[in-house]
N, C-alpha and C positions, 0 to 999 in steps of 0.2 A: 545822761549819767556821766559822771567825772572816773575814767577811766585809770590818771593818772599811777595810782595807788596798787593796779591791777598789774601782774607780769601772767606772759603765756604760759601756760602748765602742758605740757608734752603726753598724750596720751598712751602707753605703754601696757600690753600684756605681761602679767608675771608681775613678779614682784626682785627685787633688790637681792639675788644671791651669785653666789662663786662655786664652784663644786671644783676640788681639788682629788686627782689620782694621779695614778703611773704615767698617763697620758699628756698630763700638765695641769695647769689652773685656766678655766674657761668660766670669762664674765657672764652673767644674763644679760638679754636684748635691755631692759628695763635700767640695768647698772650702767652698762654704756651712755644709756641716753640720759638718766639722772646729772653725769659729772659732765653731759654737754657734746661728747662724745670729743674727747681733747684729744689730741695729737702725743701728746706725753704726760706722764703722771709721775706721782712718787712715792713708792710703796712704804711705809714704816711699816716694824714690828714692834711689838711691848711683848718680852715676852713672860715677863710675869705677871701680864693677865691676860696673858694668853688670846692676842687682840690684832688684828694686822689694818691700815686704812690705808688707800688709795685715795691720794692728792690730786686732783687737772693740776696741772700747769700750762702754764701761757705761751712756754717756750722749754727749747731743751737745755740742759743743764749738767752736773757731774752727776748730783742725784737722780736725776730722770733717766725714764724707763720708756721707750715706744710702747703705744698703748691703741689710737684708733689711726687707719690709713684716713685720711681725706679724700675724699668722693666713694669713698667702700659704701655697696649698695645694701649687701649685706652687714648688718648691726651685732657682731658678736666680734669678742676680743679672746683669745686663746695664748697662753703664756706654756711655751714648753721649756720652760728653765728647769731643767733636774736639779741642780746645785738649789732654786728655792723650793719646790717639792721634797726634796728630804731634807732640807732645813723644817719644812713646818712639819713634818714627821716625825723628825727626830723630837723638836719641841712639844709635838701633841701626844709623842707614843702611838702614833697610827700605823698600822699598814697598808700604804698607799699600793703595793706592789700584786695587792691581790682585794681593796676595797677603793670606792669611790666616797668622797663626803662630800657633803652639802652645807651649805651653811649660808644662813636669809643673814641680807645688812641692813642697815640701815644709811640713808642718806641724811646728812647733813647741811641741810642748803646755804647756810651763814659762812661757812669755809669754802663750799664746792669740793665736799669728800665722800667716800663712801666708807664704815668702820664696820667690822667683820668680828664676832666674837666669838674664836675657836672652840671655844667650850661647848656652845650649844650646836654645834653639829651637827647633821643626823648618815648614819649610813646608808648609800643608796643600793638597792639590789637584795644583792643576798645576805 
């Protein structure tokens, strides 16, 4: 059988989400490993549709953001930026200071990104 045509798919629990509170924004196992698990990335916002995506990049940059260590054995990426946690608060009308969100993404494998679509949310907890 002619393999050529075929690339390796990475087998991963969980599915492609972000959960954003007071505590920071922390990737899933599944979102890490999706974008390849890159060393920097580059976060856009839209924010009139209310839409944030995470870029890999190759290399670091003025827009670039540290994202995975190299050789970390453990797979999760945790952003404690308060300056971008009440940005997307203030953008969403959340209250991050006393709720946690969730919100499933999607990958895009033609770019190597992951797009988040603030809208569909969901609260976690209480």
């Amino acid at each position: 059988m002619d393999l050529s045509k075929f690339k390796p798919y990475t087998v991963s629990p969980g599915v492609v989400t972000i959960t954003i509170g007071k505590n920071g924004l922390a990737f899933s196992k599944t979102a890490v490993i999706r974008l390849g698990k890159p060393e920097y990335v580059e976060l856009l916002v839209n924010d009139d549709d209310k839409i944030i995506v995470i870029r890999a990049l190759s290399e670091q940059s003025e827009t670039s953001t540290n994202f995975f260590k190299p050789g970390k054995k453990n797979i999760m990426v945790r952003w404690n930026y308060q300056d971008l946690i009440e940005r997307i608060a203030e953008m969403m009308n959340w209250d991050t200071e006393n709720k946690t969100y969730k919100v499933r993404g999607e990958y895009h494998p033609e770019d190597n990104l992951l797009s988040f679509s603030l809208k569909n949310a969901s609260v976690l907890g209480k």
